[in-house]
C-alpha positions in Angstrom: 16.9 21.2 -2.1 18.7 22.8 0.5 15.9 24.2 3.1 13.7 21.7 4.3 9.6 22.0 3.3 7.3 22.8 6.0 5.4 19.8 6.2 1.4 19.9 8.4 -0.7 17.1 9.3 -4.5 17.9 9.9 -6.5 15.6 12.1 -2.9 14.6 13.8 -4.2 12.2 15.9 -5.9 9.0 14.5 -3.7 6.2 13.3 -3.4 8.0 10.1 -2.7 10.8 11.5 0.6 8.9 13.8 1.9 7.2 10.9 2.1 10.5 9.1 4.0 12.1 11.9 6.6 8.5 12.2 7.2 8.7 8.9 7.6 12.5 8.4 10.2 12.4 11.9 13.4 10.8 9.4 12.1 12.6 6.0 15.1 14.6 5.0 13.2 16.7 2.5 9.8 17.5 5.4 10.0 18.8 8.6 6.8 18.9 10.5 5.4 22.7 11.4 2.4 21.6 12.7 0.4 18.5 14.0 -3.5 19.8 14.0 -5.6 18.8 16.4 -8.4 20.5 17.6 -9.6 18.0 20.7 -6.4 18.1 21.9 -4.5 21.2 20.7 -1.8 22.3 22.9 -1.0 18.6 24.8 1.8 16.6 24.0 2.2 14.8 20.9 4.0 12.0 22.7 1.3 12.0 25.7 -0.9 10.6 22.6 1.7 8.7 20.7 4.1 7.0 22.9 6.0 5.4 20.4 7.0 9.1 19.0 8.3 10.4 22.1 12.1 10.2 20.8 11.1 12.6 17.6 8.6 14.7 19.3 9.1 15.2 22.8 8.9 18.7 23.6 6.3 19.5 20.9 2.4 19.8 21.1 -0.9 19.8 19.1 -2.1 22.8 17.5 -5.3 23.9 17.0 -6.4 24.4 13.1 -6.3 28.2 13.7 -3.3 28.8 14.9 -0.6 27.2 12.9 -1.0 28.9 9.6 0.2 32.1 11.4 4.0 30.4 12.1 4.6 30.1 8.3 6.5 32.9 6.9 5.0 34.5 3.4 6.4 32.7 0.6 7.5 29.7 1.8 6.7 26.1 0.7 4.2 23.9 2.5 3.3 20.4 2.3 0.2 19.5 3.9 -1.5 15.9 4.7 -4.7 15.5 5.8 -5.6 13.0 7.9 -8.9 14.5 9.1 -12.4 12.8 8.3 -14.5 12.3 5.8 -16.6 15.1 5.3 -14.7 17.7 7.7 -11.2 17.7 5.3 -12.4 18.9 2.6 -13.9 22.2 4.8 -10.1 22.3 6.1 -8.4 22.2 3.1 -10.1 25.3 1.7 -9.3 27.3 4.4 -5.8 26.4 4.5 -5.5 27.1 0.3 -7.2 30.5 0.8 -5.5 31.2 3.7 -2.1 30.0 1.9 -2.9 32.4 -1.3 -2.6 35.4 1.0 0.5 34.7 1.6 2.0 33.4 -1.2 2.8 30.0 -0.1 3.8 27.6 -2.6 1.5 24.3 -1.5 0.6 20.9 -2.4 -2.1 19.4 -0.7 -2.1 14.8 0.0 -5.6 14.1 1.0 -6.2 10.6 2.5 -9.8 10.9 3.6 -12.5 9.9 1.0 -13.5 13.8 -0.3 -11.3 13.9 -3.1 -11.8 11.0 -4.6 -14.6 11.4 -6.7 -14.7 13.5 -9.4 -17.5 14.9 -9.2 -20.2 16.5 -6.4 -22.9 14.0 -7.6 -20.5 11.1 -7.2 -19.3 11.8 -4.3 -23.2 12.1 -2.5 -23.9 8.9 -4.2 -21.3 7.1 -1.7 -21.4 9.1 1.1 -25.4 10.6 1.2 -23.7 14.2 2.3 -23.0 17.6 -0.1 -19.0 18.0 -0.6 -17.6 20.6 1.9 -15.9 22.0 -1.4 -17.2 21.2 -4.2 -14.9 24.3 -6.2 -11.4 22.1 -5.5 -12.9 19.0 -7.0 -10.9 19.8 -10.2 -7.7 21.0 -8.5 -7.3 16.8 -7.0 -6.1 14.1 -9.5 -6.7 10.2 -7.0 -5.3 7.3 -8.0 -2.0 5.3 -6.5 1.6 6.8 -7.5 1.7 3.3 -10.0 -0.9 4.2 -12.2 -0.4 7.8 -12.7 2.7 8.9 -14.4 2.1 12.7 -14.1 -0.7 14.2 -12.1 -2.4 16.8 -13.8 -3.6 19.0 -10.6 -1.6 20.3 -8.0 -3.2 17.9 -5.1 -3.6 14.4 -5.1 -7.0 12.6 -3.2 -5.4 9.1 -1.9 -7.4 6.3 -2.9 -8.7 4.7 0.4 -6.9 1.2 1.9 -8.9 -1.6 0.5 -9.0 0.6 -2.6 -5.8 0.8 -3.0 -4.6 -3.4 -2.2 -7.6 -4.2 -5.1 -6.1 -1.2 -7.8 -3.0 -2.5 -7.5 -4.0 -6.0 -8.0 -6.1 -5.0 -11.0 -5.2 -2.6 -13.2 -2.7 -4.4 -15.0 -5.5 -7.0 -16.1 -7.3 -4.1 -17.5 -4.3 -2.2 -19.4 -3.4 -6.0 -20.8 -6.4 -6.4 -21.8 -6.4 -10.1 -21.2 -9.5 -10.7 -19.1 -13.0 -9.4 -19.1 -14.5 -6.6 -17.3 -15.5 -7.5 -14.4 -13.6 -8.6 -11.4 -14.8 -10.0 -7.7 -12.6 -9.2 -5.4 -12.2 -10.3 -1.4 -9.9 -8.0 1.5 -9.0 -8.9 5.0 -8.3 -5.5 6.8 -6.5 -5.3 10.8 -8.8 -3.4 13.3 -7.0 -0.1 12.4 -8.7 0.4 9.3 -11.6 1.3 11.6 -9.8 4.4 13.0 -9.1 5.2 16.6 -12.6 5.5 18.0 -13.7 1.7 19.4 -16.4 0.6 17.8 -18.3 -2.9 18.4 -17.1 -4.4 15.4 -13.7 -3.6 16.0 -13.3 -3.8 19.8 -10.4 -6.5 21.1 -12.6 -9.2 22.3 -15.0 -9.5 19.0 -12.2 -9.3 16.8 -9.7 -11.7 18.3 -9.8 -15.2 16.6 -12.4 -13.8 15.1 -12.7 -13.5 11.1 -16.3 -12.0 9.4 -17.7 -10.4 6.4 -19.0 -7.1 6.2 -21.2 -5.2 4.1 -21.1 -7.8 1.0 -21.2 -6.5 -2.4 -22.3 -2.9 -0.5 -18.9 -1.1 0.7 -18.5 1.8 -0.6 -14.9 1.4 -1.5 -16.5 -0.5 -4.4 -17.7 2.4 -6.9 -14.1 4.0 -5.6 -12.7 1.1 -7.0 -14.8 0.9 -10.1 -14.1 4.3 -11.0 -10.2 4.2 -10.3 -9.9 1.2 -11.9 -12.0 2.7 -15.2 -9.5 6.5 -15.2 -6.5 4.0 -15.0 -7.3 1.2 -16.9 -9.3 2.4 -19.6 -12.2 0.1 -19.5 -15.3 0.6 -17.5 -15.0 -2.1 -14.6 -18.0 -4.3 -12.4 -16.3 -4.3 -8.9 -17.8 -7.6 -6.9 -16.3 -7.2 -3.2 -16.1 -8.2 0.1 -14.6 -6.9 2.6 -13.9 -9.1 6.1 -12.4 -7.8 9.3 -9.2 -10.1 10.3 -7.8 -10.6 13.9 -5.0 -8.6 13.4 -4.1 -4.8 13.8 -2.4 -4.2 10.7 -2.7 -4.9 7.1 -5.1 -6.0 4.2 -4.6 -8.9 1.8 -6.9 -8.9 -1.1 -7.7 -11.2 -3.7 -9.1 -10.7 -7.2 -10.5 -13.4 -9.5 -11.2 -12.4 -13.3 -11.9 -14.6 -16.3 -9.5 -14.5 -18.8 -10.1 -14.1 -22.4 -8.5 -17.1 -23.5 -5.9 -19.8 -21.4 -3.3 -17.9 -19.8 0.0 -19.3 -18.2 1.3 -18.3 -14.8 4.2 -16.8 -16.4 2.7 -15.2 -19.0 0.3 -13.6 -16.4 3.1 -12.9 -14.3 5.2 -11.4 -16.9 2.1 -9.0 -17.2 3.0 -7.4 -13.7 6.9 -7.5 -13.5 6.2 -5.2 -17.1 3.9 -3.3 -15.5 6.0 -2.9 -12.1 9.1 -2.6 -13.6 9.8 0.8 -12.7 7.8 0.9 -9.1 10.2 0.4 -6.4 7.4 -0.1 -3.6 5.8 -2.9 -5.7 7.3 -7.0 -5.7 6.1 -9.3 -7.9 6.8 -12.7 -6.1 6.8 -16.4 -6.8 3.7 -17.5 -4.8 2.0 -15.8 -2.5 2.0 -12.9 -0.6 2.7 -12.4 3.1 1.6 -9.4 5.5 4.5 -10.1 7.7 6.5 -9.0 4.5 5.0 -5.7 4.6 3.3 -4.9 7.6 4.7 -1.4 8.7 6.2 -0.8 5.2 5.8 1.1 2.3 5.6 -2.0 0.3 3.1 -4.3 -1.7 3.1 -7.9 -2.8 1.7 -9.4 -5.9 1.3 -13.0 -6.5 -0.3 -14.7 -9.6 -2.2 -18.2 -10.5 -4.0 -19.3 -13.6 -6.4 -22.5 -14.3 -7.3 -22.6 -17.6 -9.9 -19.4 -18.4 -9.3 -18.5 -14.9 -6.9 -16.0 -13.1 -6.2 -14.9 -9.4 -4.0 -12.1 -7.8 -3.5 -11.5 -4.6 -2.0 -8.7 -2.9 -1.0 -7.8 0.4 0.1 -3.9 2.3 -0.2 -2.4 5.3 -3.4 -0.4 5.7 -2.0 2.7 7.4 1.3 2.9 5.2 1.3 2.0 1.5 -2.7 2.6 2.0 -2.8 6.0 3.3 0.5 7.6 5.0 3.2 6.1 3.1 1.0 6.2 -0.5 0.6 10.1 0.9 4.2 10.8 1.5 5.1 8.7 -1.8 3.2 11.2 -3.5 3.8 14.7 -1.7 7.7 13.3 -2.8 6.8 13.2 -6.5 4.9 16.6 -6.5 7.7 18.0 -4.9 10.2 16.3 -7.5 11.7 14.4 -4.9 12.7 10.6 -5.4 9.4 9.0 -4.8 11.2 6.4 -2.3 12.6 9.6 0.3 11.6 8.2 3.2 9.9 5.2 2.9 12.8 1.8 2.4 12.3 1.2 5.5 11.7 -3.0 5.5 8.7 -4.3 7.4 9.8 -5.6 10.9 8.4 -9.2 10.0 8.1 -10.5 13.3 4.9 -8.2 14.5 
């Protein structure tokens, strides 16, 4: 591919939103049209992000109505939604009808919550809201790049952060068949899972040396979870989690406990991953445990294994805001463009953060 695809970014600037744009400013297959926002169309990207100043100096915001307009008929367009939950869905439909008009060949990432349920019902079950389009529902496949081989839709929903640490962690228990159905499950998440607006919970001085539980067995990325787990691993799923808020800005480490069948071995249970992450280049099975300083800013995830007798623990560990929403987005608006999945996205973590 010789011209590069217009690439968009709705609801440009939460953290989302700037990792999106970073990771998009060295894509050799995406060059960014548009960064959408409406609160501060027509400002500076780099006033917002100062870190992007070098990539996008000269370029500003654009407001949501506006930047359809610059793409010529015909072309192809990539777009990644970063807006909220509940107001991306909305966006999305007006962008598709908006993009049939004039023949644009698109593919739509969507890393808010609204497309990944399959269903209306489901969806108000989590969020106690109607969907703002319930008529795409069927065009969005979610799941993580790992677990789906080829996505029968055109768009892809992107499982949420915690979601996505726990998935990986789980689903090839499930597929092996080696432990029961049910799995309980803990996450530590940085203060930037929370999104850009303060909030008490996530404001400097509470979480510094601070670590707490929240919302116990009650999150709602557990029926997400459930139900991803279930389409990928082919057995309905009890999802017992936890989620805690750790003193750190970036990155979630998870850990799921299962009970096994029968005795497994550490290597057998090992072996069970390398198989099934043999072919993922974004996915390291290590001896021990994981680190967040090993992927914190990356692309990457790391699986570790233990066993005691009947018993069996993997722990996992990404970065929130890449391999849980911007880099798992761009890993898959590569694949539906039949680009190498990993265009992009080596970069190592920095480690000393």
């Amino acid at each position: 591919m010789t011209e590069k695809i217009h690439a968009v970014v709705l609801g440009a600037t939460g953290y989302v939103g700037g990792e999106l744009l970073r990771l998009l400013s060295n894509h050799p297959a995406f060059s960014v049209a548009a960064a959408v926002s409406e609160s501060r169309a027509g400002k500076p990207i780099a006033a917002t992000f100062g870190h992007l100043a070098p990539h996008y100096n000269a370029q500003t915001f654009t407001s949501h109505g506006d930047w359809l307009d610059m793409l010529e008929a015909g072309s192809n367009l990539a777009l990644f939604s970063a807006a909220p939950h509940g107001t991306s869905a909305p966006m999305i439909e007006i962008v598709l009808a908006a993009a049939a008009g004039k023949n644009l060949v698109v593919h739509v990432v969507d890393s808010s919550a609204d497309f990944r349920y399959a269903s209306q019902a489901d969806y108000k079950s989590v969020y106690a809201t109607e969907h703002g389009a319930p008529e795409l529902l069927g065009e969005f496949s979610c799941g993580v790049p790992e677990h789906i081989d080829t996505p029968a839709t055109a768009h892809i929903g992107h499982p949420g952060c915690f979601a996505t640490a726990v998935l990986l962690a789980t689903v090839p228990l499930l597929r092996s068949g080696l432990t029961a159905n049910e799995i309980f499950a803990t996450g530590t998440t940085g203060s930037t899972g929370s999104g850009r607006t303060p909030q008490p919970g996530t404001h400097h001085p509470e979480r510094h040396s601070n670590l707490y539980a929240y919302k116990p067995l009650a999150h709602r990325h557990a029926p997400e979870v459930a139900a991803l787990c279930e389409a990928a691993g082919g057995r309905a799923t009890t999802v017992n989690f936890i989620p805690h808020s750790g003193p750190f800005a970036r990155g979630i480490y998870a850990t799921v406990q299962a009970k096994a069948n029968e005795a497994v071995s550490p290597d057998e249970l090992r072996q069970v991953f390398a198989d099934a992450y043999a072919d993922a280049p974004f996915v390291r099975v290590v001896d021990g445990t994981p680190r967040l300083k090993n992927v914190v800013a990356s692309n990457y995830c790391e699986i570790g294994v233990a066993t005691s007798a009947d018993t069996v623990v993997i722990t996992s560990a990404i970065d929130n805001l890449v391999k849980g929403a911007a880099g798992g987005a761009v890993q898959w608006m590569n694949r539906l463009w039949e680009l190498p999945e990993t265009t992009g996205l080596t970069a190592a973590a920095p480690g000393w953060i």
